[in-house]
SEVO-68558 format. One record per atom (N, C-alpha, C): atom name; y, x, z; residue in one letter. Coordinates in pm, 1 decimal. Last residue first. Layout:
residues N
<CA, <Y, X, Z>, A>
...
This chain:
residues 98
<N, <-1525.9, 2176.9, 5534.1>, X>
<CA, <-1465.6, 2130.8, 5413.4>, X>
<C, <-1533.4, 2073.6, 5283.3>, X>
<N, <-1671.3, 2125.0, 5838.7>, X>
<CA, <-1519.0, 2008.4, 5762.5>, X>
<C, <-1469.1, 2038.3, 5629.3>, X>
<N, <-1790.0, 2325.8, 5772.1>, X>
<CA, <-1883.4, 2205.5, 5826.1>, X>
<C, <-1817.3, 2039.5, 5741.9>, X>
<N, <-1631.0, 2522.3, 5856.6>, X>
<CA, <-1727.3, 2514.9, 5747.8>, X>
<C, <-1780.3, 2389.7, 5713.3>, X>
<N, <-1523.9, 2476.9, 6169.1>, X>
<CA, <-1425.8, 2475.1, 6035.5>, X>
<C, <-1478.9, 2467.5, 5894.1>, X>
<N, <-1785.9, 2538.0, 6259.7>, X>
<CA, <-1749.3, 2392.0, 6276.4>, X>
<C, <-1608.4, 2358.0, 6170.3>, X>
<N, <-1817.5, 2773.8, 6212.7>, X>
<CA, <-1899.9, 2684.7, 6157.8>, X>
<C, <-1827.2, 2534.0, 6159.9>, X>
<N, <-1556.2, 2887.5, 6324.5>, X>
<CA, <-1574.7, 2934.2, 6166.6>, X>
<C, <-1668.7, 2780.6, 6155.8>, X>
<N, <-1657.0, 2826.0, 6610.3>, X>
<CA, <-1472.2, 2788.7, 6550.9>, X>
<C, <-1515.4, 2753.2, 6443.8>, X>
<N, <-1832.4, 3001.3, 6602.0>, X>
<CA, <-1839.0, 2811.7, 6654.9>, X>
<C, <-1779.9, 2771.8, 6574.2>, X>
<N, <-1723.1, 3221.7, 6607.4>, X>
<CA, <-1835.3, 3209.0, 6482.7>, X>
<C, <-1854.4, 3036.4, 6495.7>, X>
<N, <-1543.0, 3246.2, 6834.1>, X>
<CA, <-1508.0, 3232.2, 6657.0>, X>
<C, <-1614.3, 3208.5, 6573.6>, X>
<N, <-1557.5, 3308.8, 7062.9>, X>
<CA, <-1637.3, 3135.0, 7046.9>, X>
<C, <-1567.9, 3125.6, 6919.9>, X>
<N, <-1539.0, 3547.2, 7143.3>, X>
<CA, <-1642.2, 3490.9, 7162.8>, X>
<C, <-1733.9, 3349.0, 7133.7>, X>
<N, <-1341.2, 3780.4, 7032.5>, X>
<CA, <-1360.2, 3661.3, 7053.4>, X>
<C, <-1489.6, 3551.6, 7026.3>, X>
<N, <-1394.0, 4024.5, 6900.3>, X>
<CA, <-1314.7, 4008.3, 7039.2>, X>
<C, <-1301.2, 3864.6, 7072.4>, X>
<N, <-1517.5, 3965.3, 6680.9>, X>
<CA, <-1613.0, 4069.4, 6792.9>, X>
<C, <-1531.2, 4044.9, 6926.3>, X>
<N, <-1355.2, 3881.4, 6537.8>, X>
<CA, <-1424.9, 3813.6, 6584.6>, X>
<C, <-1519.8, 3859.2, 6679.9>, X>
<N, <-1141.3, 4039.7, 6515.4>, X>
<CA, <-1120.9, 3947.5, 6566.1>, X>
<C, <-1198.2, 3853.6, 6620.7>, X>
<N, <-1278.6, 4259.0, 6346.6>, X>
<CA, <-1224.6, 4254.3, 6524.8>, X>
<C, <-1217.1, 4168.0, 6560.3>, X>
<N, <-1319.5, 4063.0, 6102.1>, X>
<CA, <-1448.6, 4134.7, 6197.7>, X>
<C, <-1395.9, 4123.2, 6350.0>, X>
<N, <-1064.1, 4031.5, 6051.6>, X>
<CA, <-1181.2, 3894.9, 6081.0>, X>
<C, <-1303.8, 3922.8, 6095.2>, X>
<N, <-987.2, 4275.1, 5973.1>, X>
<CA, <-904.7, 4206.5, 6087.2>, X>
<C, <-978.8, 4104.8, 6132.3>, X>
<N, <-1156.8, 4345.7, 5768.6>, X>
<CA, <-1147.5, 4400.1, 5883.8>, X>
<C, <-1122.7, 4337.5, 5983.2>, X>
<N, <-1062.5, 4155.9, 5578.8>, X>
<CA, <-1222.4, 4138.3, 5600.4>, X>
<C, <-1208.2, 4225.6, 5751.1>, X>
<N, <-788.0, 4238.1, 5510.6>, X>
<CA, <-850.6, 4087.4, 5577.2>, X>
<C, <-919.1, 4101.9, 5642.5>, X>
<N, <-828.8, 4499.5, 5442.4>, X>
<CA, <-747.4, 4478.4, 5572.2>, X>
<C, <-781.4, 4323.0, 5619.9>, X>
<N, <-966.0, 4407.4, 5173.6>, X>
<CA, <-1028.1, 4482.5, 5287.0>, X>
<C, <-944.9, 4530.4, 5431.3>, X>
<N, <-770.8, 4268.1, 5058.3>, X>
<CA, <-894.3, 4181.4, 5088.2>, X>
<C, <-915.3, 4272.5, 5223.8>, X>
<N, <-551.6, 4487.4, 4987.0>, X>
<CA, <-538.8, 4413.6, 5100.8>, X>
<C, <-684.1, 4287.8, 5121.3>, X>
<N, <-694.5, 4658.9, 4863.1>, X>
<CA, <-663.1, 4672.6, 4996.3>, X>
<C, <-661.5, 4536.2, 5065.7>, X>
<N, <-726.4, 4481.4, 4613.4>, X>
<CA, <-905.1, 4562.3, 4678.1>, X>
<C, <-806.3, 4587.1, 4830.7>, X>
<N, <-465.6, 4459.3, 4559.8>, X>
<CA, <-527.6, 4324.7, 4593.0>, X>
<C, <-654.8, 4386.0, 4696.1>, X>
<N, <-218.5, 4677.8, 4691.1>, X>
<CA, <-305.2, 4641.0, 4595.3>, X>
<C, <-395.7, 4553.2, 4644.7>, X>
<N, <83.2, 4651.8, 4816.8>, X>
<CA, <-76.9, 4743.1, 4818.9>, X>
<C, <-146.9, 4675.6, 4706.7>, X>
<N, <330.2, 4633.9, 4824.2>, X>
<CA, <303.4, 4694.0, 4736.2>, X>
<C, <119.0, 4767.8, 4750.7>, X>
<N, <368.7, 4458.8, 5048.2>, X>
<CA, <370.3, 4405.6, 4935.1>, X>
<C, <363.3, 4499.4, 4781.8>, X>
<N, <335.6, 4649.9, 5267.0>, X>
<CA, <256.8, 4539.1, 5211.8>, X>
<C, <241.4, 4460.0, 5093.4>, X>
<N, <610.7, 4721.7, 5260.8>, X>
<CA, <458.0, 4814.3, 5217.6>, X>
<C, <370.3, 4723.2, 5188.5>, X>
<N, <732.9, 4548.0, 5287.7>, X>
<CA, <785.8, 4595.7, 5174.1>, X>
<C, <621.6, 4666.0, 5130.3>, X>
<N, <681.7, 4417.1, 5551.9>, X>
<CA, <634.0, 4327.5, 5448.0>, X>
<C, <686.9, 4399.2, 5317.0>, X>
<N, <568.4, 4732.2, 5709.3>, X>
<CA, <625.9, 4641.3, 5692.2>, X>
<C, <575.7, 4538.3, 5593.6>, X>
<N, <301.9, 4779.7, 5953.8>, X>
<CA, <306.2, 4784.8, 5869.3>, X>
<C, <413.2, 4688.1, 5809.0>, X>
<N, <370.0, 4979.0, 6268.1>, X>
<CA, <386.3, 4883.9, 6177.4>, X>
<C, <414.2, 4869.2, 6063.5>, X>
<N, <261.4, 5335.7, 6319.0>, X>
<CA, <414.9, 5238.9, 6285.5>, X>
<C, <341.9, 5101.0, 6256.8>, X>
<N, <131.1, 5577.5, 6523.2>, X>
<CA, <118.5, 5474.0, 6446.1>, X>
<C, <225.3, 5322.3, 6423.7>, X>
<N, <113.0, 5950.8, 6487.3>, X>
<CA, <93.6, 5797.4, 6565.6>, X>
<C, <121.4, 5686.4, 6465.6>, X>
<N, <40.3, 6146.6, 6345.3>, X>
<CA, <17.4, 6063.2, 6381.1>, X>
<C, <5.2, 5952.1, 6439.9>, X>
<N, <318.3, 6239.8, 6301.4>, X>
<CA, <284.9, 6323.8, 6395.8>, X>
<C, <129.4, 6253.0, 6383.1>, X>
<N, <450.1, 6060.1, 6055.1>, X>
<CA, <403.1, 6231.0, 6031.5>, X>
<C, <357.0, 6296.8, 6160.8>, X>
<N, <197.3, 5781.3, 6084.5>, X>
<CA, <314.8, 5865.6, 6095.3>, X>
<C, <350.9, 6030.4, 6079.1>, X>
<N, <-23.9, 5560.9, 5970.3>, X>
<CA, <26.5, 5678.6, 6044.8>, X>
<C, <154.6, 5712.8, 6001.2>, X>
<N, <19.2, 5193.8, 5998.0>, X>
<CA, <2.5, 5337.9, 5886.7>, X>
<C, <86.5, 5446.4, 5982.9>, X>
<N, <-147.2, 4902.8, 6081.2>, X>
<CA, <-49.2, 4991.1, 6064.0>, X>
<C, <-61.1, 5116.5, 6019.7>, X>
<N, <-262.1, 4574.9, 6166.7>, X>
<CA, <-236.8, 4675.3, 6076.5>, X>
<C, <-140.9, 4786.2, 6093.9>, X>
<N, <-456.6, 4441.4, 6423.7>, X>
<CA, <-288.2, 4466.2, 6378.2>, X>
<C, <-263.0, 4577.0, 6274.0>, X>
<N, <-600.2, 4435.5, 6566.4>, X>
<CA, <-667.1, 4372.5, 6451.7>, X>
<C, <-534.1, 4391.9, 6406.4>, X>
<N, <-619.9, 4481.8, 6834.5>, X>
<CA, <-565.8, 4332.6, 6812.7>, X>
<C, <-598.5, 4291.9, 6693.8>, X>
<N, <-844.3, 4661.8, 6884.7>, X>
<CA, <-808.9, 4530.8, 7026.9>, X>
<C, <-779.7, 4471.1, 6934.8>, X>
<N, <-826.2, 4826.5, 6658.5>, X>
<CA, <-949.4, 4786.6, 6708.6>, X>
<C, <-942.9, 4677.6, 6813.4>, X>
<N, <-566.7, 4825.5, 6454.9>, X>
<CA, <-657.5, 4818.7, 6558.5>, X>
<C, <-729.5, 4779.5, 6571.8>, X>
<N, <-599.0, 4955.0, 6119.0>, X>
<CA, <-576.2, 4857.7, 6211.9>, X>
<C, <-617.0, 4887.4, 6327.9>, X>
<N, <-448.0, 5165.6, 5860.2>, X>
<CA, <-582.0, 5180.6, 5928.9>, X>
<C, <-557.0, 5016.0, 6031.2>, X>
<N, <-344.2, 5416.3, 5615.0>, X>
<CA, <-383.4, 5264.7, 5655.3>, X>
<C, <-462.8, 5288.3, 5782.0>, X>
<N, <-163.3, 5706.5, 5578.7>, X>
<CA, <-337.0, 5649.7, 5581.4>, X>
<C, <-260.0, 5497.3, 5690.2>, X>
<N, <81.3, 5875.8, 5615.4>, X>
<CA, <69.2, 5695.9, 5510.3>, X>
<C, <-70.4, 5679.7, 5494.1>, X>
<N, <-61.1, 6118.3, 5717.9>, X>
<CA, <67.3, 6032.2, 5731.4>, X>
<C, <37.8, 5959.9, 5569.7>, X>
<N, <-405.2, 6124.8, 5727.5>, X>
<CA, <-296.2, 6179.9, 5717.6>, X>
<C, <-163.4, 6064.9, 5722.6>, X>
<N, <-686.9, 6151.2, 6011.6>, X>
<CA, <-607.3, 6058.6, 5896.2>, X>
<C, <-480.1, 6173.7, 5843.8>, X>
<N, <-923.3, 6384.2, 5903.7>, X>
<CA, <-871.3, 6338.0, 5985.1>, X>
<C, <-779.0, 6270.4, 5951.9>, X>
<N, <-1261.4, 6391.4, 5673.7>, X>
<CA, <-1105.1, 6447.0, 5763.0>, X>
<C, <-1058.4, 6329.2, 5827.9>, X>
<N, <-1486.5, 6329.3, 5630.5>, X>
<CA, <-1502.4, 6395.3, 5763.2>, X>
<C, <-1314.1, 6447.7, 5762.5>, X>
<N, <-1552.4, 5927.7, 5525.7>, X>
<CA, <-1513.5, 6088.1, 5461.1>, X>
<C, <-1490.2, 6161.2, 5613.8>, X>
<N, <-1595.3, 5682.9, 5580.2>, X>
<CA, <-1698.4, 5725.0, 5454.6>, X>
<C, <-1632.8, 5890.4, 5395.7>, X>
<N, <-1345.9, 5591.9, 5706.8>, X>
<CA, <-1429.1, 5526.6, 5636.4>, X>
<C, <-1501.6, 5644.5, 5518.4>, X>
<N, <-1301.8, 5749.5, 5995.5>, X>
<CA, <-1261.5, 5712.4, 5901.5>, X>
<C, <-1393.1, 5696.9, 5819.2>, X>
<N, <-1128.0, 5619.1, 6288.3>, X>
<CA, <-1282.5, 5633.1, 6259.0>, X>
<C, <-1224.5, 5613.1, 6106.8>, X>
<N, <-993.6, 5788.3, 6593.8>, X>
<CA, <-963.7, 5687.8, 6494.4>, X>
<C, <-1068.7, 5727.4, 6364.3>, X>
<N, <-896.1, 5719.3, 6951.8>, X>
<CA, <-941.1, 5772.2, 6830.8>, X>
<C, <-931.9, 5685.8, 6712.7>, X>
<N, <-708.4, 5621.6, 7140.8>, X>
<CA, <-740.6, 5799.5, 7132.0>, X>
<C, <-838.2, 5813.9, 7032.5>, X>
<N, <-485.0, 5399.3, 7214.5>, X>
<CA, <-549.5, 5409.1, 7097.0>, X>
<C, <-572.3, 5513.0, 7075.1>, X>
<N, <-386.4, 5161.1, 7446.6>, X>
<CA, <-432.3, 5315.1, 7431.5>, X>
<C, <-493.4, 5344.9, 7313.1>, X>
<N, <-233.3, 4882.0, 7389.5>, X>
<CA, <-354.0, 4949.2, 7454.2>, X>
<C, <-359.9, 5066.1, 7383.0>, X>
<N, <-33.2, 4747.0, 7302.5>, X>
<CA, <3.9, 4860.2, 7396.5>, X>
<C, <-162.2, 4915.0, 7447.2>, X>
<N, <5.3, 4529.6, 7089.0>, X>
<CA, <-113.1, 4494.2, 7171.2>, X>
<C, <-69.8, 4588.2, 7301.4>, X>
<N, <161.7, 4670.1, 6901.0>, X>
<CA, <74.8, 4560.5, 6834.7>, X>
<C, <47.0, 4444.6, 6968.5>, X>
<N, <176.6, 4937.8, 6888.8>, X>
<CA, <251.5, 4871.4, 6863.4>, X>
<C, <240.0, 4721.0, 6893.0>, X>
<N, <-67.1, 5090.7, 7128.3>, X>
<CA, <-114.9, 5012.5, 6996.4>, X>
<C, <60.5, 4946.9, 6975.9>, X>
<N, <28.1, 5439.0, 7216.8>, X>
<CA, <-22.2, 5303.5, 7261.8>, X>
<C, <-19.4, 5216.8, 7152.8>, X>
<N, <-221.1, 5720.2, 7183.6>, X>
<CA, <-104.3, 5633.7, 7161.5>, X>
<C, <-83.9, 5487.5, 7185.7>, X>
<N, <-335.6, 6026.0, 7340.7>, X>
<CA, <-341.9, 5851.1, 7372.6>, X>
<C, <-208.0, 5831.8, 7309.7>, X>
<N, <-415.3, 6182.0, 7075.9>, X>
<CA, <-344.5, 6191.8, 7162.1>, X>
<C, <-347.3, 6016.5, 7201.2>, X>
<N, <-755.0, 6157.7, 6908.6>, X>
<CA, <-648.0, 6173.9, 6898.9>, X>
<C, <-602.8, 6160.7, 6999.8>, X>
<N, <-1079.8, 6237.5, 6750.5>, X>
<CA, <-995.7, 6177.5, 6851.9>, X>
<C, <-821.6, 6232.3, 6820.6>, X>
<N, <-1217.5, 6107.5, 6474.5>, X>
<CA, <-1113.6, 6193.0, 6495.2>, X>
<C, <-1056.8, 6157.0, 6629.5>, X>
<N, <-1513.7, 6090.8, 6294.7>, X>
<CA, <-1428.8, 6013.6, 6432.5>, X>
<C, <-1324.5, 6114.7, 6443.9>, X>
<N, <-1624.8, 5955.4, 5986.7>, X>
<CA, <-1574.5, 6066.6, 6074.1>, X>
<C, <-1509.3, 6014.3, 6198.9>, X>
<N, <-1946.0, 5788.2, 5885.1>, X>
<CA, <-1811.9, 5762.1, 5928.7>, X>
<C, <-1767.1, 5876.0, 6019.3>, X>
């Protein structure tokens, strides 16, 4: 995985500082319309031509493809759960009830 630091931007999402950004399984650096989420909120969004980072609309979204969008799920319900401490409880005890 490549790390690219970057200029502090703040998260759209959340406002926390966002100075790097880790890409999946290649050594460049993102380009404008690369995907990516935060790491605090788990909030999707796509670079910009300076890099920083926009919100992802419901037009773009609705033109990704199924393999993306699973793998923006699966992401967002990693962070989410690394940032929250009593989700794997949550998950079992939601497992449990169906």
């Amino acid at each position: 995985m490549a790390h690219h630091e970057d200029t502090q931007t703040p998260c759209p999402g959340c406002s926390s500082q966002l100075d790097a950004c880790f890409g999946n399984g290649h050594s460049q650096k993102p380009e404008p319309g690369d995907l990516t989420i935060c790491a605090y909120c788990a909030e999707p969004f796509v670079f910009n031509h300076d890099l920083t980072v926009r919100c992802v609309t419901l037009e773009l979204r609705a033109k990704l493809d199924a393999d993306c969008l699973a793998r923006f799920d699966t992401a967002q319900r990693i962070v989410r759960a690394k940032r929250d401490p009593n989700a794997a409880l949550r998950r079992a005890i939601l497992d449990s009830l169906e």
